[in-house]
C-alpha atoms as a printed R data frame, in Angstrom:
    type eleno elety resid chain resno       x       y       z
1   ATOM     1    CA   UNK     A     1  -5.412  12.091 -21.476
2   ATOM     2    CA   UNK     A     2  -5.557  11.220 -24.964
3   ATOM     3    CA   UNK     A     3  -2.723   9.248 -26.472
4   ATOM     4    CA   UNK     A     4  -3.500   7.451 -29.092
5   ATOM     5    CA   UNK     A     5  -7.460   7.613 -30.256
6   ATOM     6    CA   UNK     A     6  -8.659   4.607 -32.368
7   ATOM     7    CA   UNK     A     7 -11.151   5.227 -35.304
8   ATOM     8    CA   UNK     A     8 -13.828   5.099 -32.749
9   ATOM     9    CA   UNK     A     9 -12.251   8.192 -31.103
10  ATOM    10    CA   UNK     A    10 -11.712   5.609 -27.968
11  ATOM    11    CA   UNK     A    11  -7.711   5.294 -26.294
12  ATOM    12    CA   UNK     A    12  -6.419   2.136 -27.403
13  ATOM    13    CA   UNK     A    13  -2.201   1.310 -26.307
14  ATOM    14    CA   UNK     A    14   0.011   4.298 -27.240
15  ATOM    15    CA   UNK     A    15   2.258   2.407 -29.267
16  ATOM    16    CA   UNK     A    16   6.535   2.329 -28.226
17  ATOM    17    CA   UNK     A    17   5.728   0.837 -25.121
18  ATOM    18    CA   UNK     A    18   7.953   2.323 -21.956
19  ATOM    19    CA   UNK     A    19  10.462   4.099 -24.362
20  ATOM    20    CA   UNK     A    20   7.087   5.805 -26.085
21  ATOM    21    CA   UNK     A    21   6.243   6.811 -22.693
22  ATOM    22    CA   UNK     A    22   9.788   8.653 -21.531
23  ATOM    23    CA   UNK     A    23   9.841  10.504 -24.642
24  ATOM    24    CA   UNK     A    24   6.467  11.688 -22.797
25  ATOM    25    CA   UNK     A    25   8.064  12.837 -18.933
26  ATOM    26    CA   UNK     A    26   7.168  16.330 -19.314
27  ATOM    27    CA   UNK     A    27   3.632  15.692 -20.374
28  ATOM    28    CA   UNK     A    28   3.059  13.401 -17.061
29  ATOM    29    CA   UNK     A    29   5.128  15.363 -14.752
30  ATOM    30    CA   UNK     A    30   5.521  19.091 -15.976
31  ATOM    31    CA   UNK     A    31   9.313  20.988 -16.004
32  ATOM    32    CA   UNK     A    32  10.740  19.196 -12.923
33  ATOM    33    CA   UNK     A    33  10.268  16.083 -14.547
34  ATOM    34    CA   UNK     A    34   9.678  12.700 -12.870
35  ATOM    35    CA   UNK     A    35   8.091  12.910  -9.314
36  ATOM    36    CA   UNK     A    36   8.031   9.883  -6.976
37  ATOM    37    CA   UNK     A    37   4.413  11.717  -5.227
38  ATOM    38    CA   UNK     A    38   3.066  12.160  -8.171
39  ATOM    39    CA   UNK     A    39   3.535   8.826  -9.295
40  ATOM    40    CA   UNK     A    40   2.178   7.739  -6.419
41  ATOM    41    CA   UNK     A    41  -0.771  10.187  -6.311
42  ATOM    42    CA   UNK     A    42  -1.228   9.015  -9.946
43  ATOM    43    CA   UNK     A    43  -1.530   4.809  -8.824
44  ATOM    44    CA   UNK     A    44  -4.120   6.086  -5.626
45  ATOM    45    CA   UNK     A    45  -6.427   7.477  -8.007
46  ATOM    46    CA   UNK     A    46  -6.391   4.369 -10.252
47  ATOM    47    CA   UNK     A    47  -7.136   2.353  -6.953
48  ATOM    48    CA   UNK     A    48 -10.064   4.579  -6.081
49  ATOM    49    CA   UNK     A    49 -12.076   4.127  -8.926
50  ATOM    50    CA   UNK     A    50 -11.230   0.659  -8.545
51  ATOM    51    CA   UNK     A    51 -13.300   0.829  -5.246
52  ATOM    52    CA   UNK     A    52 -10.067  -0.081  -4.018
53  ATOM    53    CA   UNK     A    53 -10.216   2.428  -1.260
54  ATOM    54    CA   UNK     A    54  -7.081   1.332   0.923
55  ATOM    55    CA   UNK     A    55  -3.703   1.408  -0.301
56  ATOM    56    CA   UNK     A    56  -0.952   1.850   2.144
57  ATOM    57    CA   UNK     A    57   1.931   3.855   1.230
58  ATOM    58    CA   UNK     A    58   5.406   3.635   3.022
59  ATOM    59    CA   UNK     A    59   8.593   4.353   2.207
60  ATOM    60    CA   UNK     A    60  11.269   1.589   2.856
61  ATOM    61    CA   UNK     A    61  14.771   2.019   2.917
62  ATOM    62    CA   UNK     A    62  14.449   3.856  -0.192
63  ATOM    63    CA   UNK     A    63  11.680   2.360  -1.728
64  ATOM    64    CA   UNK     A    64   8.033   3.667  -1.985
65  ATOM    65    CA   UNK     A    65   5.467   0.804  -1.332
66  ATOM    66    CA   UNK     A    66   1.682   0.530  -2.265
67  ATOM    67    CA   UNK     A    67   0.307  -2.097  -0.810
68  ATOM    68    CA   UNK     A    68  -3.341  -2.946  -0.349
69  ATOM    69    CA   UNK     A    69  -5.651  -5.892   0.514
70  ATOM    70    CA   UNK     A    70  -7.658  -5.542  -2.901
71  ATOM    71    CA   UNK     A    71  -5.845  -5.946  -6.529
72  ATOM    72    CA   UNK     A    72  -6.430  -2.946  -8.311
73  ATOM    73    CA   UNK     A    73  -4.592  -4.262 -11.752
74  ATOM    74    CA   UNK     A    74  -6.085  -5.977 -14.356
75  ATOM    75    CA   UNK     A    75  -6.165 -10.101 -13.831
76  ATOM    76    CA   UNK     A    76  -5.199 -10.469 -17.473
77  ATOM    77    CA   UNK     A    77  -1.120 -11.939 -17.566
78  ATOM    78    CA   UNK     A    78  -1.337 -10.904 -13.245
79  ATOM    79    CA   UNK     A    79  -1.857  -7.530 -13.919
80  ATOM    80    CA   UNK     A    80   1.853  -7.306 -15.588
81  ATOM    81    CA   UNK     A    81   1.067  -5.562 -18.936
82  ATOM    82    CA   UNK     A    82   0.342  -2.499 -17.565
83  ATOM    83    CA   UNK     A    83   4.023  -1.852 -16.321
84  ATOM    84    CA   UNK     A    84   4.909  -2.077 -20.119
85  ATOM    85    CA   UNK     A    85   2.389   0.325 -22.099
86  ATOM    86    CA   UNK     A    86   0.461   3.369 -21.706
87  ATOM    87    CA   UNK     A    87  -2.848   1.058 -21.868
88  ATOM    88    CA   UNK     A    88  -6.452   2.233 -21.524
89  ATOM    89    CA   UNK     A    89  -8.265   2.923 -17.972
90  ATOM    90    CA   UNK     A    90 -11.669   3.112 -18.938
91  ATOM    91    CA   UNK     A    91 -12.823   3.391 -15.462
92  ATOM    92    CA   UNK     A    92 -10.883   6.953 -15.308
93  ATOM    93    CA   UNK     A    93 -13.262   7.725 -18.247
94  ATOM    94    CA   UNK     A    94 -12.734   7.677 -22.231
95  ATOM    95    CA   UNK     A    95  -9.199   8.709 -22.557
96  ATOM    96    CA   UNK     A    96  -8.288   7.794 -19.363
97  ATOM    97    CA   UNK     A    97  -4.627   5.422 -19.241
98  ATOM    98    CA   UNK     A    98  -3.170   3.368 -16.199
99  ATOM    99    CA   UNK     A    99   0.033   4.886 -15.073
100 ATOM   100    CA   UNK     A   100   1.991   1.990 -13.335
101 ATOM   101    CA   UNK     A   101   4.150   2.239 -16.757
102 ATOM   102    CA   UNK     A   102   5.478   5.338 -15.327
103 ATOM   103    CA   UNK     A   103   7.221   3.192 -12.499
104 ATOM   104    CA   UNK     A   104   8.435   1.282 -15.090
105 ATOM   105    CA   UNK     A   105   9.780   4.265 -17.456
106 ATOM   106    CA   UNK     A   106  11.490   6.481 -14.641
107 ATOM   107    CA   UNK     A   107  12.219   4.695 -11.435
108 ATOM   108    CA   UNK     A   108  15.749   2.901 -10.953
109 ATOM   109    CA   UNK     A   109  14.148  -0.429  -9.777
110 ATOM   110    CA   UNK     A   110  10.308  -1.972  -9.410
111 ATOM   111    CA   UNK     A   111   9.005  -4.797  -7.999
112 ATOM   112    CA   UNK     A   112   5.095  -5.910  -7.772
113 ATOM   113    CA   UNK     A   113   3.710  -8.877  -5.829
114 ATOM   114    CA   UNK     A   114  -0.028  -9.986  -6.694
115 ATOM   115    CA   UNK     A   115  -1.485 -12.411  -3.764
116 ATOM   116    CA   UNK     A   116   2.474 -13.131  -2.655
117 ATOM   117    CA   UNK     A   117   3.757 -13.711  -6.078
118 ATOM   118    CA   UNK     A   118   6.741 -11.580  -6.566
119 ATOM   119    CA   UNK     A   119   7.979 -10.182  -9.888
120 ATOM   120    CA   UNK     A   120  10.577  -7.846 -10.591
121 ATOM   121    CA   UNK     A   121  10.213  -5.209 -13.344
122 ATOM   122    CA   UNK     A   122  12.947  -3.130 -13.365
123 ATOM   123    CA   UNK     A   123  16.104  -4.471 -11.334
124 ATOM   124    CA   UNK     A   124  19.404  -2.146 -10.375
125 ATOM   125    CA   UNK     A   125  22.306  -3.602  -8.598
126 ATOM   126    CA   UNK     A   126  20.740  -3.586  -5.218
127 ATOM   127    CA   UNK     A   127  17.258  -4.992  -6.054
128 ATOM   128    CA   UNK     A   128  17.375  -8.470  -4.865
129 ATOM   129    CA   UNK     A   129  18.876  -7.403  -1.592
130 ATOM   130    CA   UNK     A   130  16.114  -4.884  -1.214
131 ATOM   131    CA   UNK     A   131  13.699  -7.752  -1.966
132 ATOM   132    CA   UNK     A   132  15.232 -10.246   0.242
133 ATOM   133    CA   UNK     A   133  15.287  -7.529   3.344
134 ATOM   134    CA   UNK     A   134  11.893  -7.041   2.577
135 ATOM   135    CA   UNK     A   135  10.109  -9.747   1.389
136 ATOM   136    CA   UNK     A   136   7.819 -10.291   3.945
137 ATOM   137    CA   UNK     A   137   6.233  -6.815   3.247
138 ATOM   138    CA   UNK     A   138   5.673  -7.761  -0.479
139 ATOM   139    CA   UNK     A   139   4.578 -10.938   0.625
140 ATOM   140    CA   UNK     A   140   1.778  -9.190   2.597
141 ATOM   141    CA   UNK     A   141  -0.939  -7.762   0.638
142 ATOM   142    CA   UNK     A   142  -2.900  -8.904  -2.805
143 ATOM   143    CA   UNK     A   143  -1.239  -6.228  -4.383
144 ATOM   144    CA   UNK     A   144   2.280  -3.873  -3.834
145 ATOM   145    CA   UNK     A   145   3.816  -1.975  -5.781
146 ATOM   146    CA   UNK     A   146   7.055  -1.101  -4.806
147 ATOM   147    CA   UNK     A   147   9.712   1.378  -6.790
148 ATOM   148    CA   UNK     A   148  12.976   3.011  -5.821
149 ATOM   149    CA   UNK     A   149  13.900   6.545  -7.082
C-alpha cells in the first residue's frame, strides 16, 4: 500500500487523518465496503509481524474484541495515534500502513485498553454501558481492541 510516498519514495502519514481515510473505503475493503473480518484480519496480521502471535478474538454483545497478552501498538502517546492516521508500518515492509484507523473511520463505537488503561475512541449512545458491562474483559490483557459495527 502506498499512500503517500515522501521524497525518499518511503510512506510517511497520508495526510486528512480518519476523514482522508473514508474517502478511501473502497480501496481497503473492495465494492461491499467496510467489513468487520476484514478489519479484523487486517489488525492479526499487524500483530504477527509484531511477533505478537496471540490475539484473541470474540465477539461481545455486539462488539468484536482483540485482546492479547503482548502490545502490538506503538508505545509512542500509548499506542493512540494510530487510531487517527493512516501512519507507516514498516514492519509490513516499505509501504506498508497500520490499519487500526480503519476502526476508527467505519465502526459506530471503539474502545482500546493498553495494560488496563481504558480509552474510548469513537463513542455512540450505548458505549459506556457496553464498557461498564464489560470492563473486566478490557481490563484483561496489555492490549484490546474492541469496536462495534
Amino acid at each position: 500500500m502506498n499512500t503517500k510516498p515522501s521524497q525518499s519514495g518511503i510512506l510517511r502519514a497520508l495526510p486528512g487523518g480518519v476523514a482522508a481515510v473514508r474517502r478511501l473505503e473502497k480501496w481497503f475493503f473492495g465494492e461491499d465496503g467496510f467489513s468487520a473480518r476484514r478489519t479484523i484480519d487486517y489488525l492479526l496480521e499487524e500483530a504477527a509481524l509484531r511477533d505478537v502471535s496471540h490475539v484473541e478474538v470474540t465477539e461481545l454483545d455486539g462488539w468484536w474484541v482483540l485482546s492479547a497478552e503482548r502490545d502490538w501498538l506503538p508505545r509512542e502517546n500509548d499506542g493512540l495515534d494510530v487510531f487517527h492516521a493512516l501512519l507507516p508500518f514498516p514492519e509490513g515492509g516499505p509501504n506498508a500502513a497500520r490499519r487500526e484507523v480503519l476502526v476508527t473511520a467505519f465502526a459506530k463505537a471503539v474502545a482500546t485498553a493498553r495494560n488496563g488503561n481504558i480509552t474510548v475512541i469513537v463513542e455512540d449512545a450505548e458505549t459506556r454501558m457496553w464498557i461498564d458491562a464489560h470492563e473486566a474483559k478490557l481490563r484483561g490483557a496489555a492490549r484490546v481492541i474492541a469496536f462495534a459495527t
